[in-house]
N, C-alpha and C positions, 0 to 999 in steps of 0.2 A: 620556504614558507614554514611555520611555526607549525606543530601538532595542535589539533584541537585544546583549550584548556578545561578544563576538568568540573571546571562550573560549568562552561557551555555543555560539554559531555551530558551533563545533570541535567540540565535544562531540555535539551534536544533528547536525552529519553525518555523525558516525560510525555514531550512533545510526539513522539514516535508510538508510545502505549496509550495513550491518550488517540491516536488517529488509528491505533490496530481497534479498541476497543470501539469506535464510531463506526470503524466497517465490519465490523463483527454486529451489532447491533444492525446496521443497515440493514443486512443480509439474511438475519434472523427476521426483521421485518417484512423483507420481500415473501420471507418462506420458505429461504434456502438455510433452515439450522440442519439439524443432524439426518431430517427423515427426507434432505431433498425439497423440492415444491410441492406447494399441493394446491389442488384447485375444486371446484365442486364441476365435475363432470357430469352432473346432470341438471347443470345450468342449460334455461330455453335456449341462451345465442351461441351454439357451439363454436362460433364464429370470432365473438367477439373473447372469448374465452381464451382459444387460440392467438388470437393478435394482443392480449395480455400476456400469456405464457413467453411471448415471444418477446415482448418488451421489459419483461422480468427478466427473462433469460438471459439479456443484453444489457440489462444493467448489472444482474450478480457476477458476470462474466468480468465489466470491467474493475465493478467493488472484489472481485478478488484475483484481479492482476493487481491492484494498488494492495491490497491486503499482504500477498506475496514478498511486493518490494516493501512492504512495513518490516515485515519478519524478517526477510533477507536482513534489514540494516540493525534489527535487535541480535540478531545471530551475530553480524559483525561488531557489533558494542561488546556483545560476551566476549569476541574470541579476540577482542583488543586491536581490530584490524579497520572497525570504524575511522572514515576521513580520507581514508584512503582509496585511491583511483583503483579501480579494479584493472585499467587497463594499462597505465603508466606507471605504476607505483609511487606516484608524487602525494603529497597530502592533498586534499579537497577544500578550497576557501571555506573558513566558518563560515562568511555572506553565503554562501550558495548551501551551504549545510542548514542555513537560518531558513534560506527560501524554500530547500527542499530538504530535510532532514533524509530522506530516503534517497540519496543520490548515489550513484554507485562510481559516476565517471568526474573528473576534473570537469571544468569549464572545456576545456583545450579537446579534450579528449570525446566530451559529448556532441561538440559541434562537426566532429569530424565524422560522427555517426550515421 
């Protein structure tokens, strides 16, 4: 299989900073920017307060496991190793680079996970 080409390259980093910068806002949204969450804890439903904290918690948790794998695959564009299976060393189908810009395994390789 052919190496990524150099427009797709282009294309898929945009695609890649484009989806860091939506969970970076996400996140800043929920209230997880620089100072952590924050909440009015002298809100009447301590209760309900609580089961928000907890559903925030749970969703920044997953916006920055995806976040994570954003950065992972902009680190691998720098280091020229983008496309490549992390576990096979084969190249990664552009289709599946198209589907999941952040993919870190072949097709072959993720199904066996």
């Amino acid at each position: 299989m052919a190496p990524v080409p150099d427009t797709t390259l282009a294309d898929l980093r945009a695609s890649l900073e484009a989806e860091q910068a939506s969970l970076r806002s996400q996140l800043t949204e929920l209230g997880f920017g620089v100072d952590g969450l924050s909440f009015d804890e002298n809100f009447a439903d301590s209760g309900q307060v609580t089961a928000e904290r907890g559903e925030a918690t749970a969703l920044a948790g997953t916006l920055r496991e995806a976040l994570a794998e954003v950065d992972h695959a902009l680190t691998k564009l720098e280091a020229g190793t983008y496309g490549t299976c992390e576990r096979c060393g084969e190249p990664i189908s552009p289709a599946r680079l198209e589907a999941m810009p952040a993919a870190r395994y072949c097709i072959n390789c993720a199904s066996k996970r």
